[in-house]
C-alpha positions as CSV (number, residue, x, y, z in Angstrom):
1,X,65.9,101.5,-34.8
2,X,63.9,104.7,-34.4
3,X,64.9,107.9,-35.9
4,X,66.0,109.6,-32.6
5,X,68.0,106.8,-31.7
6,X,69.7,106.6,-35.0
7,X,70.5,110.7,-34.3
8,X,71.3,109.6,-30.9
9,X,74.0,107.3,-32.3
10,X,75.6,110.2,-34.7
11,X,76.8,111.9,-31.5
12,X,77.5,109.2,-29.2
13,X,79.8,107.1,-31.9
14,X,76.9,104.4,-31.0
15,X,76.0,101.5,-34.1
16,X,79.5,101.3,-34.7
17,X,80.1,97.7,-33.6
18,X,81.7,97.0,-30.2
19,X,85.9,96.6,-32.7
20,X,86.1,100.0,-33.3
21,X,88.7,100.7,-31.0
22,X,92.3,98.8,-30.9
23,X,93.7,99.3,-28.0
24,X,97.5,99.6,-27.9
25,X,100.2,99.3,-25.4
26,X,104.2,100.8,-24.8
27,X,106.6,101.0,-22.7
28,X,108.5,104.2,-22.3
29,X,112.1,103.4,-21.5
30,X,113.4,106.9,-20.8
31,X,110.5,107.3,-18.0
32,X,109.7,103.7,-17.7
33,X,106.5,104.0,-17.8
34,X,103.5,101.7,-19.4
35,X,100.8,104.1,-21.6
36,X,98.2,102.7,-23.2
37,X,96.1,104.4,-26.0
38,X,93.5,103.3,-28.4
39,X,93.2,103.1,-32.3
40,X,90.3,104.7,-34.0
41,X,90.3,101.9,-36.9
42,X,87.4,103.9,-38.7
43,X,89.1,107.2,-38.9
44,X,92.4,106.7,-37.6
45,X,93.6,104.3,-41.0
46,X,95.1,105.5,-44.0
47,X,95.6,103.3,-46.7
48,X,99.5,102.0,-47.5
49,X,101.0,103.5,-50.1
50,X,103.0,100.8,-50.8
51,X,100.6,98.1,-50.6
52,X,97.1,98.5,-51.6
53,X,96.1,95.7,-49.1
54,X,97.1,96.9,-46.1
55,X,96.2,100.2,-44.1
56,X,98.4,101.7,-41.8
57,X,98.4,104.6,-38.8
58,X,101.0,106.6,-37.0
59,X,100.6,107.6,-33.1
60,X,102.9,110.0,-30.9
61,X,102.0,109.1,-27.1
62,X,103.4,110.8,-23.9
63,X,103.4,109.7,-20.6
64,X,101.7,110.9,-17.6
65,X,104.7,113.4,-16.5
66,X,104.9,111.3,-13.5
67,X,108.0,111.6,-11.5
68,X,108.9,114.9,-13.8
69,X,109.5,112.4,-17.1
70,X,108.6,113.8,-20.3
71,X,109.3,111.8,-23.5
72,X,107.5,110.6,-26.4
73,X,107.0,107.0,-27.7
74,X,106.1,106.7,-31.7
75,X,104.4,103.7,-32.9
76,X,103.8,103.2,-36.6
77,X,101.2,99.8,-36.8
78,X,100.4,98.5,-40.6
79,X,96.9,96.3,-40.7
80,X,95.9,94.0,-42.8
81,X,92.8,94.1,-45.3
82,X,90.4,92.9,-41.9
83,X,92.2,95.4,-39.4
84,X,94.6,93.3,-38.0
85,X,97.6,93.5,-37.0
86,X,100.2,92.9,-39.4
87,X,103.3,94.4,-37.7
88,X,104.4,97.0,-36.0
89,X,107.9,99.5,-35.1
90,X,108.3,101.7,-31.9
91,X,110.6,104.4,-31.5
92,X,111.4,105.3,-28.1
93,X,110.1,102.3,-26.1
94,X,108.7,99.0,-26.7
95,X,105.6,96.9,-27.2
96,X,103.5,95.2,-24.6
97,X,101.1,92.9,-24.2
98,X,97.9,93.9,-22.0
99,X,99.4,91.9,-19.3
100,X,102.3,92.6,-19.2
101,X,101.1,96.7,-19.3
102,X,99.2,95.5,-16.8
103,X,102.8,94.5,-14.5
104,X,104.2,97.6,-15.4
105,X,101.2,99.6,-14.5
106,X,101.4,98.1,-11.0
107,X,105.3,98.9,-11.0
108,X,104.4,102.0,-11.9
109,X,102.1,103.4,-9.1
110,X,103.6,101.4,-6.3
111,X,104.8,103.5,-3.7
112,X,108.8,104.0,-3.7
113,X,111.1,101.6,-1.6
114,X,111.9,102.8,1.7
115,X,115.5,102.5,2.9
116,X,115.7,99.2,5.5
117,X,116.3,101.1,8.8
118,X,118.6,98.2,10.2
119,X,121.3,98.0,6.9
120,X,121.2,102.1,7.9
121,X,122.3,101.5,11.3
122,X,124.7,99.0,10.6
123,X,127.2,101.5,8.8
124,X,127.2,103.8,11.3
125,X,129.4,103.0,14.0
């Protein structure tokens, strides 16, 4: 690697390996909303306290504001000596898989239900 592609890397996170990043994903149930958000596992890990094997981060995430829903989901995640995960709690929401984030995305944007113009016409009378 040359030397102004080894700077090159110092700014653009580059060299790094293509795991750097976990990617996460919750589910708000006060705004029912899926957010997604990424690990940093190079800077983002603190060792455990409690276990000198383990490594552990804490992330606040918010939602979108979509609809006029603000609220906060906390994930604490614990790893494991090779950066996996180990287990995991979440306050305000849940987990999700990347599928099913990717359901709830597509719940999420979908346009609102209209009212069915014929169950409207049958009340009236």
């Amino acid at each position: 690697m040359s030397f102004l592609s080894k700077l090159a890397s110092l700014f653009t996170g580059g060299g790094g390996g293509g795991n750097r990043n976990y990617p996460i994903y919750v589910f708000s149930t006060r705004c029912r909303e899926p957010i997604m958000a990424e690990i940093d596992l190079v800077n983002s890990l603190s060792r455990d306290d409690e276990k000198d094997n383990q490594y552990y981060t804490r992330k606040v995430l918010q939602g979108s504001g979509k609809n006029r829903c603000f609220t906060q989901v906390e994930v604490e995640i614990w790893f494991d000596r090779g950066k996996k995960v180990s287990h995991y709690e979440v306050t305000g929401g849940r987990w999700l898989t990347a599928e099913e984030y990717d359901e709830e995305l597509i719940r999420f944007n979908a346009p609102p239900e209209e009212e069915d113009p014929v169950a409207d016409d049958s009340q009236s009378g």
